[in-house]
N, CA, C and O atoms as CSV, one atom per row, in Angstrom:
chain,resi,resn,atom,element,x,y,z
A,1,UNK,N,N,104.007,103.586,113.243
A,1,UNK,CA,C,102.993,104.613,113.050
A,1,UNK,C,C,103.031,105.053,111.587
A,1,UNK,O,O,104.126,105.242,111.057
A,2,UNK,N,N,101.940,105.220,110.929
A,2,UNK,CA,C,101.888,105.598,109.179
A,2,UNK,C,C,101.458,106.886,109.488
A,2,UNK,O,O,101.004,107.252,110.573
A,3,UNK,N,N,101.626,107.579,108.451
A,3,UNK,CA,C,101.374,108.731,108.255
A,3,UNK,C,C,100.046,110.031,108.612
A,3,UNK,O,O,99.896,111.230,108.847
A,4,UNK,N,N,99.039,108.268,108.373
A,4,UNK,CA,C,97.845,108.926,108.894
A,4,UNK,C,C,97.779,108.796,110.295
A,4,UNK,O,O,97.429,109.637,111.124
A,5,UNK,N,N,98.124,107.747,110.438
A,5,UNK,CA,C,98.001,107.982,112.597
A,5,UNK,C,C,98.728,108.778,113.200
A,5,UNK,O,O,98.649,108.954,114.415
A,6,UNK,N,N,99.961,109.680,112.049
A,6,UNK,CA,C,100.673,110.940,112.870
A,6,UNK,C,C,100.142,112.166,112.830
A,6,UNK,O,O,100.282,113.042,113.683
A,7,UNK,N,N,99.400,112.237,111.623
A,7,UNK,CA,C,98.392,113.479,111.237
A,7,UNK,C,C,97.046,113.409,112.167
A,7,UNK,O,O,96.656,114.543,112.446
A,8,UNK,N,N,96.383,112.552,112.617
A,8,UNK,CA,C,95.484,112.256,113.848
A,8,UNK,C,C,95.970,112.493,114.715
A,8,UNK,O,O,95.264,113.371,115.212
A,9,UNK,N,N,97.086,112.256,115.585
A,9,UNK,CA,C,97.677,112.684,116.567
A,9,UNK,C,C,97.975,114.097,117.063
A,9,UNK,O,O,97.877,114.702,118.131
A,10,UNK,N,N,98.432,114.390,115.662
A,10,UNK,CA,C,98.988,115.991,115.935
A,10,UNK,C,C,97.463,116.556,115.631
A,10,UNK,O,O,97.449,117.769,115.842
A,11,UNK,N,N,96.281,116.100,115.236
A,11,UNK,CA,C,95.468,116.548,114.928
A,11,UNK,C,C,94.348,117.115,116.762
A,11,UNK,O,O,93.656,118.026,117.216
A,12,UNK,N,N,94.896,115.811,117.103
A,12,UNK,CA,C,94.023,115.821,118.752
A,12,UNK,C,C,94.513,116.382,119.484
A,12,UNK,O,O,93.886,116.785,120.463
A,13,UNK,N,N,96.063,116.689,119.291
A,13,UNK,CA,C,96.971,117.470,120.129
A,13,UNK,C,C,96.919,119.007,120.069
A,13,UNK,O,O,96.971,119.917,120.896
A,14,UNK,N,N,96.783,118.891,118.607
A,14,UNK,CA,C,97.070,120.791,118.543
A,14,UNK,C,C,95.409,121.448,118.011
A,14,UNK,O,O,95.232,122.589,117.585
A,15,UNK,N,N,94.447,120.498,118.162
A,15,UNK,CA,C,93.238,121.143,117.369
A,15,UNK,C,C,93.350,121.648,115.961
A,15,UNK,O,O,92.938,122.799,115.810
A,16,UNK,N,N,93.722,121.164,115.111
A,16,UNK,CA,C,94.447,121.961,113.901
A,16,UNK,C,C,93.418,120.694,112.867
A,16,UNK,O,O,93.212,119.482,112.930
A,17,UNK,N,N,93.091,121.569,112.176
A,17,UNK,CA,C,92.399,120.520,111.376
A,17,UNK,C,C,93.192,119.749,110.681
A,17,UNK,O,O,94.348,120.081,110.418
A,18,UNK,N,N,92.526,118.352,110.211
A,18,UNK,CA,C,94.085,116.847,109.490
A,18,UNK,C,C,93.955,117.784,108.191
A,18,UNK,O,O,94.987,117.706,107.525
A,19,UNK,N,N,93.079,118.574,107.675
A,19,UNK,CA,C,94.120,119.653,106.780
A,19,UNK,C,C,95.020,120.129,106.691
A,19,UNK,O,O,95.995,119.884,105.980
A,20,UNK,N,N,94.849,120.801,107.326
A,20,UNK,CA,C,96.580,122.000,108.291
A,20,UNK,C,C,97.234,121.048,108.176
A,20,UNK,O,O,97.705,120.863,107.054
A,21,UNK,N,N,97.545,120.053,109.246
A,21,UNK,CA,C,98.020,118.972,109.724
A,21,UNK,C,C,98.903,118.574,107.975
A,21,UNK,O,O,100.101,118.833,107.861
A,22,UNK,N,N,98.436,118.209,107.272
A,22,UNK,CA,C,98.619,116.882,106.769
A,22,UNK,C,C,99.530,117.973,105.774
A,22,UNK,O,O,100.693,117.714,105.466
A,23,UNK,N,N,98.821,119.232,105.322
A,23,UNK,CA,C,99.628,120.236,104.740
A,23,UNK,C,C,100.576,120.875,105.103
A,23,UNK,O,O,101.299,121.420,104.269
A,24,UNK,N,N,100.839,120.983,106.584
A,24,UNK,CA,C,102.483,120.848,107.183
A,24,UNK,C,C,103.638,119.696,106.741
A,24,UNK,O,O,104.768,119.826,106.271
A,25,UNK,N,N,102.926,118.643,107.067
A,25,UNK,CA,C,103.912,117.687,107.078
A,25,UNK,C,C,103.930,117.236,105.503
A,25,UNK,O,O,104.620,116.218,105.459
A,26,UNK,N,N,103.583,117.482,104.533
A,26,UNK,CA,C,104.084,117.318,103.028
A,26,UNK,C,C,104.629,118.592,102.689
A,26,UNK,O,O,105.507,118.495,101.832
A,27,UNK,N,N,104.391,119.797,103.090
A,27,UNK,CA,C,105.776,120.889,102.945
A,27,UNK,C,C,106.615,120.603,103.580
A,27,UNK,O,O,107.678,120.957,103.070
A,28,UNK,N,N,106.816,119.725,105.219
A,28,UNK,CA,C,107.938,119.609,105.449
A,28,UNK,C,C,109.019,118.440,104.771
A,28,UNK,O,O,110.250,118.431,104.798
A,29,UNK,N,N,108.005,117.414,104.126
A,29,UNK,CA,C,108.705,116.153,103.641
A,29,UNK,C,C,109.356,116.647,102.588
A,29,UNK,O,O,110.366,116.065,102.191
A,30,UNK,N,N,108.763,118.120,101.786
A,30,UNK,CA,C,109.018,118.338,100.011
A,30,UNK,C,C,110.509,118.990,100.509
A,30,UNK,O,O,111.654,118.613,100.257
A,31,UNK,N,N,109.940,120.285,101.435
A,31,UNK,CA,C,111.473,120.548,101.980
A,31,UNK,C,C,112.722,119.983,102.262
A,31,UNK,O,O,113.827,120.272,101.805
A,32,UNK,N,N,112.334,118.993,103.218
A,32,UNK,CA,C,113.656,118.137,103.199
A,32,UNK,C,C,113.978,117.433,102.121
A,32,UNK,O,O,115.186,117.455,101.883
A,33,UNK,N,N,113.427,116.909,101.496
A,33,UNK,CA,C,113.862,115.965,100.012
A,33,UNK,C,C,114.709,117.309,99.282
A,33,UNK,O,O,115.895,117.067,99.056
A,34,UNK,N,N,114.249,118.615,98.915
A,34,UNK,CA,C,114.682,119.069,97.980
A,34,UNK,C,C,115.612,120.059,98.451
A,34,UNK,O,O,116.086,120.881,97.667
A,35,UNK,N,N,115.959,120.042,99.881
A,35,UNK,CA,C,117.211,120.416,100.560
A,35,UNK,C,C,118.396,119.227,100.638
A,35,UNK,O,O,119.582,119.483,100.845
A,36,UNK,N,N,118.007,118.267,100.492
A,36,UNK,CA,C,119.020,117.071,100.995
A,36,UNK,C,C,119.550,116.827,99.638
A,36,UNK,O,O,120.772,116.770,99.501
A,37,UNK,N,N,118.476,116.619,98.237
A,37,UNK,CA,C,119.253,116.894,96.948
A,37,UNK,C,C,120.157,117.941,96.295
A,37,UNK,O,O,120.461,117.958,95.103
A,38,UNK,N,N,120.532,118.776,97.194
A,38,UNK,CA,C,120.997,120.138,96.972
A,38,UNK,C,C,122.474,119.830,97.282
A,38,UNK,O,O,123.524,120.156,96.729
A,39,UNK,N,N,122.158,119.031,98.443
A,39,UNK,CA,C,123.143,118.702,99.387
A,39,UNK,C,C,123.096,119.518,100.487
A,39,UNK,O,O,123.997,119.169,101.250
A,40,UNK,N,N,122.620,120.220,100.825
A,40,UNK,CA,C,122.268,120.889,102.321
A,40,UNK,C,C,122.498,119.526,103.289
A,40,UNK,O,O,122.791,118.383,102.938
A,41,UNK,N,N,122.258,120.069,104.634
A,41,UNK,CA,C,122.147,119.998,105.854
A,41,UNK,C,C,121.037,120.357,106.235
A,41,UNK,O,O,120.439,121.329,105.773
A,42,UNK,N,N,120.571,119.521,107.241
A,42,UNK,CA,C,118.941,120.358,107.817
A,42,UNK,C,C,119.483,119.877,109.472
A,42,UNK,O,O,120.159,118.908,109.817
A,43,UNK,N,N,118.988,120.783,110.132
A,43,UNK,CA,C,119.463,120.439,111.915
A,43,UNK,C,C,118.067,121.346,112.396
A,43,UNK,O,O,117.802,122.547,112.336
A,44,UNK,N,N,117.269,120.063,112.937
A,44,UNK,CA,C,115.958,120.490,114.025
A,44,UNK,C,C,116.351,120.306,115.712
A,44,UNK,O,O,116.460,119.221,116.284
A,45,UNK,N,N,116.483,121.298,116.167
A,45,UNK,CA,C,116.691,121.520,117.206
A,45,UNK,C,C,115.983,120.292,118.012
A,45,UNK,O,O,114.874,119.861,117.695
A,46,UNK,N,N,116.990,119.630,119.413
A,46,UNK,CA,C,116.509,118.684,119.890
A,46,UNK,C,C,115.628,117.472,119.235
A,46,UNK,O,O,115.068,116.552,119.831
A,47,UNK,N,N,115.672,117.757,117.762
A,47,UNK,CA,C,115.407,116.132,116.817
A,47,UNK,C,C,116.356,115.540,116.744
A,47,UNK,O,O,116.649,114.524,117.373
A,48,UNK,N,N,117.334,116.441,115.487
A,48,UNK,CA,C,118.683,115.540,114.969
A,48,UNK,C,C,118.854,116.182,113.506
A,48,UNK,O,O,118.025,116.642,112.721
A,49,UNK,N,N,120.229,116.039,113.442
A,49,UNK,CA,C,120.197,116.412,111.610
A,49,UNK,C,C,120.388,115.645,110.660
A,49,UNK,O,O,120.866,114.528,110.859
A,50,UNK,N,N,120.107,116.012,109.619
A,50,UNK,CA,C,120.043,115.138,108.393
A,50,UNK,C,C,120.552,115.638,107.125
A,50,UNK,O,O,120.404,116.730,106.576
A,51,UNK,N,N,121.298,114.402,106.726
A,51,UNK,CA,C,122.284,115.003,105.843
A,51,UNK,C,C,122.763,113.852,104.861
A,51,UNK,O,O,122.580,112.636,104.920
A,52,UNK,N,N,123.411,114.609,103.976
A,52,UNK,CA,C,123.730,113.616,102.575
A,52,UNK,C,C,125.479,113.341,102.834
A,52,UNK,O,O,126.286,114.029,103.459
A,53,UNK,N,N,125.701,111.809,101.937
A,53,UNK,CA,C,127.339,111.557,102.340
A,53,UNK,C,C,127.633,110.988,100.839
A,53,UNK,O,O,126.685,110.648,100.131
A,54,UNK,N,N,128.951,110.900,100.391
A,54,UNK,CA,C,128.878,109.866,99.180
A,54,UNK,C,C,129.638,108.766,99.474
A,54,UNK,O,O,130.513,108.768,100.339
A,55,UNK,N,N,129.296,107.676,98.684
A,55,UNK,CA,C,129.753,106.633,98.994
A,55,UNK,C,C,130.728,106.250,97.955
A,55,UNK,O,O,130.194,106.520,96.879
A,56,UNK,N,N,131.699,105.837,97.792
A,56,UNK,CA,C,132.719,105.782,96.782
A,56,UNK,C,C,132.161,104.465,96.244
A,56,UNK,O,O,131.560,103.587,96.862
A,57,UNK,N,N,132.572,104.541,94.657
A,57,UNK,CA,C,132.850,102.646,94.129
A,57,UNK,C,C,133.151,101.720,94.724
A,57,UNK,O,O,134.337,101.923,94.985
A,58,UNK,N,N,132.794,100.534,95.255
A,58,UNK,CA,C,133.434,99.370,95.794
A,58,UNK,C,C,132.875,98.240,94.959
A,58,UNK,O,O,132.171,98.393,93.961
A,59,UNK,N,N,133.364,96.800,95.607
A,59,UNK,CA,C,133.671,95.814,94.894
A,59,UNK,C,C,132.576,95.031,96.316
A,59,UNK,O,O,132.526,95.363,97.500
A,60,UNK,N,N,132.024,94.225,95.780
A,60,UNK,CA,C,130.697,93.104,96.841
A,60,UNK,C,C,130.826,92.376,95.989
A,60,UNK,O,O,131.395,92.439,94.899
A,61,UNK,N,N,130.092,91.402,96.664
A,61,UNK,CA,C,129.700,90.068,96.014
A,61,UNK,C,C,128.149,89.736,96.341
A,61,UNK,O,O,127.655,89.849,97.463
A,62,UNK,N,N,127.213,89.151,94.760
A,62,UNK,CA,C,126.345,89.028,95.040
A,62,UNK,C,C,126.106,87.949,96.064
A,62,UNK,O,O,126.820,86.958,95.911
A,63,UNK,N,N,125.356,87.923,96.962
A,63,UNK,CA,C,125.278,87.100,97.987
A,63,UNK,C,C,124.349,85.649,97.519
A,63,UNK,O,O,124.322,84.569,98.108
A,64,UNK,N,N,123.727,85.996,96.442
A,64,UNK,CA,C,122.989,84.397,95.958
A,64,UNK,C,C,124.199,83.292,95.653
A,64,UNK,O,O,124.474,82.152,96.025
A,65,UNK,N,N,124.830,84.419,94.647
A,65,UNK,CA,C,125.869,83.620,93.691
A,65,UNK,C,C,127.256,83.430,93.966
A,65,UNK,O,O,128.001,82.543,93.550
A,66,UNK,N,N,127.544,84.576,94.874
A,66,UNK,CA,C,129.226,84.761,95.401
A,66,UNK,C,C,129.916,85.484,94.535
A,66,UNK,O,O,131.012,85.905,94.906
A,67,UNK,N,N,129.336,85.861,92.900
A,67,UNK,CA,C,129.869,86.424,92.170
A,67,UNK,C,C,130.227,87.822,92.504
A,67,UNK,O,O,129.472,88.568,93.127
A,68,UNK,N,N,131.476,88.175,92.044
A,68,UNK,CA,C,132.149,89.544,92.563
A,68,UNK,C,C,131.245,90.325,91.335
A,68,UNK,O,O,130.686,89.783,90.381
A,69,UNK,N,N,131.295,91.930,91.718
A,69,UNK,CA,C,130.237,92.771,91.373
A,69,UNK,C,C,130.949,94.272,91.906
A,69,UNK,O,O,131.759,94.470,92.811
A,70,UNK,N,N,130.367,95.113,91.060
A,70,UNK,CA,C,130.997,96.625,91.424
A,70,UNK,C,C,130.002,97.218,91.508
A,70,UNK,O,O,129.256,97.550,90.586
A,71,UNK,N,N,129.841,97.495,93.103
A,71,UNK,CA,C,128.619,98.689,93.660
A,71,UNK,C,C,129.267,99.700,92.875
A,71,UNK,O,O,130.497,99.688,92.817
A,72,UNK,N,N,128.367,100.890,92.040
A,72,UNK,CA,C,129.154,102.274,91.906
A,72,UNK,C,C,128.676,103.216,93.164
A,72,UNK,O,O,128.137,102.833,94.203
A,73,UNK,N,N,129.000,104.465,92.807
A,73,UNK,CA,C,129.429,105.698,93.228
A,73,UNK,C,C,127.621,105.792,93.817
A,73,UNK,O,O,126.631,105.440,93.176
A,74,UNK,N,N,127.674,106.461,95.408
A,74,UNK,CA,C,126.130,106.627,95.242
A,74,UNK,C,C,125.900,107.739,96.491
A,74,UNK,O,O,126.457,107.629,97.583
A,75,UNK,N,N,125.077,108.710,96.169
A,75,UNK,CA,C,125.067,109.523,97.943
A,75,UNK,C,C,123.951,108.550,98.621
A,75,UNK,O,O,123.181,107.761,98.074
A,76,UNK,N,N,124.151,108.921,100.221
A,76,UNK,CA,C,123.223,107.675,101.235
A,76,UNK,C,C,123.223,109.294,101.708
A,76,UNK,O,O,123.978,110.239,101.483
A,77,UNK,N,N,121.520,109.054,102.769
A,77,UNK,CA,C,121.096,110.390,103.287
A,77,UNK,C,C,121.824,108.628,104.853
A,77,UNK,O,O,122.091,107.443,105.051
A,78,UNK,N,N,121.669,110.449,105.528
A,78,UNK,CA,C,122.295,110.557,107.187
A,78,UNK,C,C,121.626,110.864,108.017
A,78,UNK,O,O,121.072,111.872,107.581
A,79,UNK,N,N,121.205,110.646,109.153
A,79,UNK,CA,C,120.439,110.672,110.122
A,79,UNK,C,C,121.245,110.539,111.679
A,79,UNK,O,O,121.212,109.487,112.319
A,80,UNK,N,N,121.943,111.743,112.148
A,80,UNK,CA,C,122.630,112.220,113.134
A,80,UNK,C,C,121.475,112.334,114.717
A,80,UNK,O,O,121.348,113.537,114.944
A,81,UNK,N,N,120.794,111.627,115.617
A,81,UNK,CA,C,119.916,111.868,116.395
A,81,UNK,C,C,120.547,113.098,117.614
A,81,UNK,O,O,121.524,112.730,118.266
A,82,UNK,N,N,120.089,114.244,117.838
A,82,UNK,CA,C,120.628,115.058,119.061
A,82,UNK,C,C,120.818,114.312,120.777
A,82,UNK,O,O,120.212,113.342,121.233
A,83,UNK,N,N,121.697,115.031,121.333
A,83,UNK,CA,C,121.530,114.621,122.573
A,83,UNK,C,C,120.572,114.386,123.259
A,83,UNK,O,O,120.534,113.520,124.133
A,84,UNK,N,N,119.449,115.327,122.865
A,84,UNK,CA,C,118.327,114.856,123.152
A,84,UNK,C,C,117.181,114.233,123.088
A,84,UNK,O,O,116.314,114.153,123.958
A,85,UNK,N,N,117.203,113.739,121.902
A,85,UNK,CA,C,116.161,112.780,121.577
A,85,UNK,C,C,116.989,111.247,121.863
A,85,UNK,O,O,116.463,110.137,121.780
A,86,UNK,N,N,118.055,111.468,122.126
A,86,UNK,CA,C,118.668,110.138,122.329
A,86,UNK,C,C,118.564,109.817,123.695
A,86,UNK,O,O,118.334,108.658,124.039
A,87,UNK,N,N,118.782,111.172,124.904
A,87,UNK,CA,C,118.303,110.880,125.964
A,87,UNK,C,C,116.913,110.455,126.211
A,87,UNK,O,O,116.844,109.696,127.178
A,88,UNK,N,N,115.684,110.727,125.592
A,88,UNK,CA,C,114.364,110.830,125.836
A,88,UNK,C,C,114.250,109.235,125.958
A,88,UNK,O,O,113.742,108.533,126.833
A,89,UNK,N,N,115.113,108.822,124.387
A,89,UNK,CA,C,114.731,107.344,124.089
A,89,UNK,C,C,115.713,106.441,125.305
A,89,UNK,O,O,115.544,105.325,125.797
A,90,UNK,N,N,116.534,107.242,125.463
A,90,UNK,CA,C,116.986,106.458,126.412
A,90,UNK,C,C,116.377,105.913,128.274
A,90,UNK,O,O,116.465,104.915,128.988
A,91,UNK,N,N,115.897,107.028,128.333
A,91,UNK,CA,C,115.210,107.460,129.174
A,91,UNK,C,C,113.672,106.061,130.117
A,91,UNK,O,O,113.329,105.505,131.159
A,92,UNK,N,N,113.274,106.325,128.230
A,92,UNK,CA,C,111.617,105.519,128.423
A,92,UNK,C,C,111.946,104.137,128.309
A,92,UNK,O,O,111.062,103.283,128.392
């Protein structure tokens, strides 16, 4: 589903014009981006939370060449699903 077929959706669902609509969900995207660079935590009830981790220096190998290589230092965002959206999916 892209972005616009979620803003249509919520659009038929809640009567809310794909204005409203579309202007929710880019305050909520700006929010989370510029909470997760902070390093916050965000936890939506019965979604899941989301969160930042760091990843230390390690040593890989490029996989074309086999040549050894040093990943550096990097944060990865996190995606924790709740009990309940894991049941739902489990569910259907």
């Amino acid at each position: 589903m892209t972005k616009k077929e979620l803003i249509r959706t919520i659009t038929e669902k809640t009567e809310l014009s794909q204005h409203a609509v579309s202007n929710v969900i880019e305050s909520i995207t700006e929010q989370v981006c510029a909470l997760l660079c902070r390093g916050d935590r965000i936890t939506l009830s019965g979604f899941g939370t989301f969160s930042t981790k760091n990843r230390a220096q390690r040593e890989g190998r490029n996989p074309q060449t086999g040549e050894s290589m040093i990943i550096p230092a990097h944060r990865v965002i996190k995606f924790t699903a709740s009990k309940k959206l894991k049941g739902v999916v489990n569910d259907s």
